[in-house]
N, C-alpha and C positions, 0 to 999 in steps of 0.2 A: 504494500500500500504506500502511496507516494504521501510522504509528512513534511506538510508545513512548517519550516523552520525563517526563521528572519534574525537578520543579522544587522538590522541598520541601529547605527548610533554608535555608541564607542562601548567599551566593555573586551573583559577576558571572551573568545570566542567558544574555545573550548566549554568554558562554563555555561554560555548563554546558550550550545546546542545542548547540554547537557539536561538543562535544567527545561527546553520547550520538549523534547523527548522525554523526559521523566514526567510532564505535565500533563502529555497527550495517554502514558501509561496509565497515571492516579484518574486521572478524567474518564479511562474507559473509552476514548476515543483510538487508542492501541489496544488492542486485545489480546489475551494471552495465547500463542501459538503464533500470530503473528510476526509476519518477517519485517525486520530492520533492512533498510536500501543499505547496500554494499560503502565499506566504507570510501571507496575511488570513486562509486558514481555520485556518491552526497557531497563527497569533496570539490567534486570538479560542476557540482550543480549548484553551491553556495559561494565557489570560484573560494575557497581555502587550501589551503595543505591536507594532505592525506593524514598527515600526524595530529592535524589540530580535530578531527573527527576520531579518529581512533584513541584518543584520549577521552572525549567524552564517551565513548562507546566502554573501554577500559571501566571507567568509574564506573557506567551503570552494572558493570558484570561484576563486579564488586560488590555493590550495594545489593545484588537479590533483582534487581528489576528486569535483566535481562539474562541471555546462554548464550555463547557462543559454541557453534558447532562444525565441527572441522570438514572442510568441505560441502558444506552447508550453506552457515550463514550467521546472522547474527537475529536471536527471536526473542519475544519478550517471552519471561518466565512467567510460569503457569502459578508461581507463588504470588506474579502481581492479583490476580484475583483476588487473594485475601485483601487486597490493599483499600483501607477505610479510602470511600468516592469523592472526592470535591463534590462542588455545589457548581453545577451544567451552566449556573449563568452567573452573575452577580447578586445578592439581596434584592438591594435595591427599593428604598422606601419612597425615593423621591419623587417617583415616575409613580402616576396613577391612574388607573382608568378614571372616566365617567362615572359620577355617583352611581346612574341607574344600573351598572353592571354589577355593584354588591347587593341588590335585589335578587338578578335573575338565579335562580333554583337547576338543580336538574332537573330533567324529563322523572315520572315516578315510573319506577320498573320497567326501566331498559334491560333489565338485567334478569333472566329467567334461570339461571345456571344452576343445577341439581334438582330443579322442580319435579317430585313425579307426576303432579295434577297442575298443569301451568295452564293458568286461566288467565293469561297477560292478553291484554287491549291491543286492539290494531295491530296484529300480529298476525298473517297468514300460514297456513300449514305449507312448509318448503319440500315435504314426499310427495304433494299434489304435483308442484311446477312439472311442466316436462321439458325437463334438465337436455334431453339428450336429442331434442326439436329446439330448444334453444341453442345449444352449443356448436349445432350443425349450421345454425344460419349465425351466427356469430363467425362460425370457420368461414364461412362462402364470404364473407365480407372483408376477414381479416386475409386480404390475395393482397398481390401489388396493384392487380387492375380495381379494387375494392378501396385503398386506401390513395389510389392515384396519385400525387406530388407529397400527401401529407400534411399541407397549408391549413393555416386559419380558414375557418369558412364562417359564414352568418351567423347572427348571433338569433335569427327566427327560429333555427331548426332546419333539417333536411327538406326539401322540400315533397318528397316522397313520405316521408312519418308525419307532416304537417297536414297534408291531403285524408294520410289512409286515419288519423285522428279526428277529422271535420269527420269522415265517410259513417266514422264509429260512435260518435257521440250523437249526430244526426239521426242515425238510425235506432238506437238503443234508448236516448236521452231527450231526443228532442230538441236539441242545443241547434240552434239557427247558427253555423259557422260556414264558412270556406276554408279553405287551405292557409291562403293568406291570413286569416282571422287568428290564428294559434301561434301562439308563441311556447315551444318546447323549453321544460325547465328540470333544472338537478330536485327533483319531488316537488310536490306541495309546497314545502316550507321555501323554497326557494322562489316560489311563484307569490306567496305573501308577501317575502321580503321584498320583492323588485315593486311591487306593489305600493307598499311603503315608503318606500325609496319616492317615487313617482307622485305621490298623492299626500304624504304626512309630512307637515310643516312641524317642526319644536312648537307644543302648544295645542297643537289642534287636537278637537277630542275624538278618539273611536271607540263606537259601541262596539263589545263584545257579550256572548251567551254567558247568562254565568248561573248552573258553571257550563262551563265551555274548554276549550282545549287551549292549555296554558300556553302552551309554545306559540298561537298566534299572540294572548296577550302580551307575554312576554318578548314577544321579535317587535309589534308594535311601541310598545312605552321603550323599548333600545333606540327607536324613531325620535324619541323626545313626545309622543304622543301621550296626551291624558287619557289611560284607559279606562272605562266604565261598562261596571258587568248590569247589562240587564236581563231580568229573570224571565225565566222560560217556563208555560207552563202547558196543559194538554195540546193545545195548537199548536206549541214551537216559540218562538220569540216573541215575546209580551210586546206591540208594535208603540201602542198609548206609553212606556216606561221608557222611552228612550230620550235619551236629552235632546234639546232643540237646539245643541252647537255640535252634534256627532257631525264630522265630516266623512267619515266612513264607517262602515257598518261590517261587521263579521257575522254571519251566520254559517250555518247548516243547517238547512231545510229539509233535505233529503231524508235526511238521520240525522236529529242533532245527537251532537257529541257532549256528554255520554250519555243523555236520560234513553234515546231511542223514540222518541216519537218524530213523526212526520208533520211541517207543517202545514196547518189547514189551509184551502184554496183562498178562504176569507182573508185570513193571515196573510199572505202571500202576496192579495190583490193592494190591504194594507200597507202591506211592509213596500210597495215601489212604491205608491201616490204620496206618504209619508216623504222618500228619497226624496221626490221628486221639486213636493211643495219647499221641500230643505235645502237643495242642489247639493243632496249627499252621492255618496257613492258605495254600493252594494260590493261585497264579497260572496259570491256564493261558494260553499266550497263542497262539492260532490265529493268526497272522499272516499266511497264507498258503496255507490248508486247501483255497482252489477248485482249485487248478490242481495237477492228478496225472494222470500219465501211463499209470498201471498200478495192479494192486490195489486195493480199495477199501478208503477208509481205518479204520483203528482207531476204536474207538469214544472220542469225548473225555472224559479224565478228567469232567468235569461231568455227563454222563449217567450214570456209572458209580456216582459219588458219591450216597452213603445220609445223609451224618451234616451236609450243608451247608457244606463246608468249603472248597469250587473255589470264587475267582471267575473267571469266564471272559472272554475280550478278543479283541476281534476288529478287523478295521480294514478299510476299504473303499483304502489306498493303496496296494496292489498291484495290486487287480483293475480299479480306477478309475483317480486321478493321486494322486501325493503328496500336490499343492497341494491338493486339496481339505478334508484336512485334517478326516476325517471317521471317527470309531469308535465302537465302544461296549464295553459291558463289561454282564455277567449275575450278579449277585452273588446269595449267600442272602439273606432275610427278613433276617436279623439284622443285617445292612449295610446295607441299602438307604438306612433315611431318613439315616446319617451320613453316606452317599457322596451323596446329592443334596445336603445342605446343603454340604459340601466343593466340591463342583459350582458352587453358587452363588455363596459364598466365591469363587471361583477366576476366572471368570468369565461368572456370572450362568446362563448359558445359550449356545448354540452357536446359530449362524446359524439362524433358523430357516426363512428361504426354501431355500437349500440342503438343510435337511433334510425341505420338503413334497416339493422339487422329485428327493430321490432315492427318497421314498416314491413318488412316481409313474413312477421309473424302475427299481423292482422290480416295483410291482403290475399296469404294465402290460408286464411280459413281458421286458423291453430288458434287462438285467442280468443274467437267464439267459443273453440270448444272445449278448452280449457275450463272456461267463465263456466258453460254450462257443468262441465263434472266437475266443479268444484263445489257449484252452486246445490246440485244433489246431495253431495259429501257432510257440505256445513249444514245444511238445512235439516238431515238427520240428527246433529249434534244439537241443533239450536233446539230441535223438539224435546229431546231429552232432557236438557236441560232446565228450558221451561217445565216439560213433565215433573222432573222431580222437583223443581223447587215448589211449583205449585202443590204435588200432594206432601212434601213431606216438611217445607220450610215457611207455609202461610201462613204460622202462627206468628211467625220473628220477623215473615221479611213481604213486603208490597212489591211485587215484579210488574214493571212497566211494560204496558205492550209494547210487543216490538215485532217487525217484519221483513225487518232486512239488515243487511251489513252484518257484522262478525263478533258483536258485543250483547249483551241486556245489561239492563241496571236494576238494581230490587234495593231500594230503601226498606228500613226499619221501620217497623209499623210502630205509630206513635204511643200508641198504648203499653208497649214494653220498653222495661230497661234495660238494656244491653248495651255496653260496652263493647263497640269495638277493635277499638287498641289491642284490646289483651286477646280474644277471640282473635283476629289475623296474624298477630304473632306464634299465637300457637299453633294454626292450622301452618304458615309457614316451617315450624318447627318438623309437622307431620309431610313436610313435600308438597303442600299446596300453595299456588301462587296468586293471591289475588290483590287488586287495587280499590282501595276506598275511593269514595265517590267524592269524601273530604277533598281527595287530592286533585282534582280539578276544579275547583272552587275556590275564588276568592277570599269570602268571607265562611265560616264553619256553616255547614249544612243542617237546615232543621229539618226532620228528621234526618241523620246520615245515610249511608246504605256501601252498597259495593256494586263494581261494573265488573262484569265478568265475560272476559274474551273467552273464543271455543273456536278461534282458527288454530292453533297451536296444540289442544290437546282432542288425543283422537276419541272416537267414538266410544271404545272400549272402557276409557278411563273417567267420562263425563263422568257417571252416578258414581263407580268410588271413589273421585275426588268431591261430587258433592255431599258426601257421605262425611269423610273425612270433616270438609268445614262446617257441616251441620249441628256435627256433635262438639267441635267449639265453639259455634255460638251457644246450640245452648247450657256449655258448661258456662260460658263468659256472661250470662242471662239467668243463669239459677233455677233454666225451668226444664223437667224432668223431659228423659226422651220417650219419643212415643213407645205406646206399645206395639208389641209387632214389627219392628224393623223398619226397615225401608221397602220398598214396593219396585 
């Protein structure tokens, strides 16, 4: 490995290679086994004597930091591992972010690791993907004639995944787009941000669902925006609680995020004349539209809208993998060129082999049919799910209807006392993984409850992981278990 050494200034030389080689070992930036450059060609690359390197080389095989090996070379010893690490960069108190960055949180339960019942949120089952119909148009893409010069290209998206995205949301969603209308983004959250960027002045306020999905409020008030959650209840977004300075508006209409209800057409018709009378601007964010169980869904605000005021968002990491790390968004004419240039700013443009290679895994057929066996797969778990909680958890818990997307939410029924805390901690303990409904909300939740994902665990394991969490709420509840088991 070629190591940076610098010799300007005045100083013993011997000493000053000695000591940037001993620095780069304790650092970790040398690693042990690794080879030392020869000491003629370090010599003749710093333009010193051969002797003034092999002096510091001499020292460090002294001290333990390095071996010399005969016919070899010169490598760092395997004892520098023990070596307590410096500190990767400086302290540094002086230098500070932005107040609003010692607010932002982690995401809650990114993290599934050992779960045996992982009931994590927004989380798709990765045995469904077909890995091996992706990999193949991935290969057909990744040729010379597929990657062509390798240059910068637009920051709209290919113009083939732009097309086969209008074809697909048109069809499925009802989203009035063309090709040109789509702007291809690194997920969702990237299509918020650019959004933000474009539309949030320091100051201005945006309505969010609350509770709602922290990571928008969260990238919003990074904007310098004043966030305010307003409450959501069987219709979807309370339209009468929203403040009279929101400049932009977050929603999920679809499936809000995380209660699971749809909002009503009344709601809907609301929620744009509201925008309108405001000269606000709408977020709609589809995150999860393919997968419905029942009813056909509402039509999305964006079709409904006359006056240009939706942009709409959508993400392939439900219905594909997270990791791929692939969205877009549908804005009006009058957005358009400031969210591609925000786009470019941002980063330049998004993979573009990824995005030929998922143009050819809608237009030819695979992505419908994915959607659909996937949509059979969850929709067995989701019954389950609801089955059991409804016969064996209606004393403790209120499960929200729900009929599509990959989540339910079941608050606490007001009438008991139950502690939550200690009940997820413990079901944790037994390998279950679930998220409070606390954790997407602003302010504490009356009643609380839990959102419980079932993309992630399989059919087989629903009921004894609801099994498992059953019996600590009701140890964490002090009310006795049924009799007769579970059903």
């Amino acid at each position: 490995m070629e190591v940076h050494i610098s010799l300007d200034g005045t100083g013993d030389r011997t000493e000053r290679i000695y000591r940037q080689l001993q620095d780069a070992i304790i650092d970790g930036r040398l690693r042990p086994g690794e080879r030392l450059p020869p000491t003629r060609e370090l010599a003749e690359r710093l333009s010193v004597s051969r002797s003034t390197v092999s002096g510091a080389y001499d020292r460090l095989i002294a001290e333990g930091f390095v071996v010399g090996r005969v016919g070899a070379g010169t490598f760092v010893s395997r004892d520098a591992e023990r070596t307590p690490r410096r500190r990767s960069a400086p302290p540094g108190t002086a230098v500070r972010p932005r107040a609003v960055w010692e607010s932002v949180r982690p995401f809650p339960a990114l993290s599934g690791v050992g779960a045996r019942y992982d009931f994590r949120v927004g989380m798709p089952d990765v045995s469904i993907f077909p890995l091996d119909v992706w990999r193949r148009l991935l290969n057909r893409e990744l040729t010379r004639t597929g990657i062509g010069r390798g240059e910068y290209v637009g920051p709209s998206g290919q113009p083939v995944l732009t097309e086969a995205i209008a074809r697909h949301i048109g069809v499925s969603r009802s989203v009035r787009a063309a090709g040109s209308d789509v702007l291809v983004t690194n997920g969702a959250q990237q299509a918020l941000d650019l959004i933000g960027r474009v539309l949030v002045e320091p100051g201005d306020t945006v309505a969010v669902e609350e509770p709602g999905y922290p990571a928008a409020r969260q990238l919003f008030r990074t904007h310098g925006a004043r966030v305010v959650g307003v409450p959501v209840d069987t219709e979807g977004l309370d339209v009468t609680r929203l403040p009279p300075s929101a400049r932009l508006i977050y929603t999920t209409p679809s499936h809000q995020f995380p209660m699971g209800m749809s909002m009503s057409l009344g709601r809907r018709t609301a929620l744009l004349e509201w925008a309108e009378a405001h000269g606000a601007v709408i977020i709609e964010d589809d995150y999860d539209a393919e997968f419905r169980f029942a009813h056909r869904p509402l039509e999305p605000l964006q079709s409904l809208d006359r006056s240009g005021r939706v942009v709409y968002v959508g993400t392939f990491a439900k219905t594909m993998l997270p990791a791929l790390r692939m969205g877009f968004l549908v804005a009006p004419a009058s957005l358009r060129k400031a969210l591609r240039m925000a786009k470019q700013l941002a980063d330049w443009h998004s993979d573009p082999t990824s995005q030929r290679a998922l143009a050819r895994f809608i237009n030819d057929g695979e992505f419908a049919r994915h959607v659909r066996r996937a949509n059979r797969i969850y929709a067995v778990r989701h019954a389950k799910l609801m089955s059991t909680l409804g016969s064996e958890a209606a004393d403790l818990l209120d499960v929200l209807p729900s009929v599509a997307g990959l989540h339910v939410c079941a608050r606490v029924r007001e009438s008991r006392r139950l502690d939550l805390g200690p009940a997820i901690a413990a079901a944790e303990a037994r390998g279950v993984r679930v998220i409070r409904l606390a954790d997407y909300c602003e302010d504490p939740p009356v009643p609380d409850g839990l959102v419980l994902g079932y993309g992630m665990i399989t059919e087989d394991r629903v009921v004894p992981g609801l099994e498992e969490l059953i019996a600590c709420l009701r140890a964490a509840s002090h009310f006795p278990a049924r009799q007769g088991g579970y059903r």
